[in-house]
N, C-alpha and C positions, 0 to 999 in steps of 0.2 A: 450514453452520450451520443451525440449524432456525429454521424464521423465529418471533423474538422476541414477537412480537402474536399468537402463537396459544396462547390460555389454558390452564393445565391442570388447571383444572378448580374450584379453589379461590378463583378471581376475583383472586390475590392478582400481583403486577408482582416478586416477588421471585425469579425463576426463576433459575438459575445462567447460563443464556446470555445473561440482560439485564445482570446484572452484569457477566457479564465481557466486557460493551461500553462501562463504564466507562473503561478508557483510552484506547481508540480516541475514544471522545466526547468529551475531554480535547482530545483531537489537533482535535478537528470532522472525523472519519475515517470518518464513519458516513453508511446512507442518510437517507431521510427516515423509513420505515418504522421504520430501527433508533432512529433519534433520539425520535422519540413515544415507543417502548416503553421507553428510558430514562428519558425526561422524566417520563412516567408513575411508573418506579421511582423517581426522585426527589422527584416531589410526596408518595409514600407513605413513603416511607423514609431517617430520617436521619443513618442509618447509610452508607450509601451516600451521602446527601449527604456527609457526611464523607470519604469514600473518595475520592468524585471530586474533592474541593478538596485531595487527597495528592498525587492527579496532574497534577493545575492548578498544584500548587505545584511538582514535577519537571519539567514540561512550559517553565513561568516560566524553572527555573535552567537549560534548553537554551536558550532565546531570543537570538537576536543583538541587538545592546543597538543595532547603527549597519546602517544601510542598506552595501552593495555599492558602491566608488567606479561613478558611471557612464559609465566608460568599460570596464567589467568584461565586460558583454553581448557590446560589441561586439569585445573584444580576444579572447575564448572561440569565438564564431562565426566572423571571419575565422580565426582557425588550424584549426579546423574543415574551413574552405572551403580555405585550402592545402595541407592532409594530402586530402583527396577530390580534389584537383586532382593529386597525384603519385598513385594511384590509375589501372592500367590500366583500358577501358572492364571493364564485368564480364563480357563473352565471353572476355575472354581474361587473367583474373585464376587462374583456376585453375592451370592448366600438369600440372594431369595427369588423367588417364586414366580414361574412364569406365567400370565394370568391373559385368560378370552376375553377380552375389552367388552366384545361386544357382548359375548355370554352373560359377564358382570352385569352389563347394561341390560340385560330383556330381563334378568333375574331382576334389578333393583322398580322395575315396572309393577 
């Protein structure tokens, strides 16, 4: 993407690639650079403020309302840790054969 903070010429923050950093900003998905140059479209434009309280309000109805029991973490890592534990070393995960692509190739000529 072309970076957001470089004007184009008319002084104005309403450029199509700062909007459409509105959802992502939504998310807080953005850098710092990209975040200014929103912020920026926002102080100027209320249109946009608008837009981006559409997706604040989408972003709301995906929200988990309860925290993850906490036993969740750790019940996901250890089975993690017993699926890598069945897991030959990785020298000898393969089981086959390492082949000259290109050999293969002049051969099948």
């Amino acid at each position: 993407m072309a970076d957001p903070t470089t004007p184009r010429g008319d002084g104005a923050d309403d450029r199509p690639d700062v909007r459409d950093l509105l959802p992502a900003y939504a998310l807080d998905a953005v850098d710092d650079v990209e975040r200014r140059a929103v912020e920026r479209l926002l102080a100027a434009d209320p249109d946009a403020r608008r837009e981006l309280d559409e997706y604040r309000d989408v972003v709301a109805a995906f929200t988990v309302e309860s925290a993850p029991p906490p036993a969740l973490r750790d019940a996901v890592l250890a089975r993690v840790a017993a699926s890598e534990a069945t897991l030959p070393p990785a020298g000898e995960r393969t089981g086959g054969v390492v082949v000259d692509l290109a050999a293969a190739r002049r051969a099948r000529r």
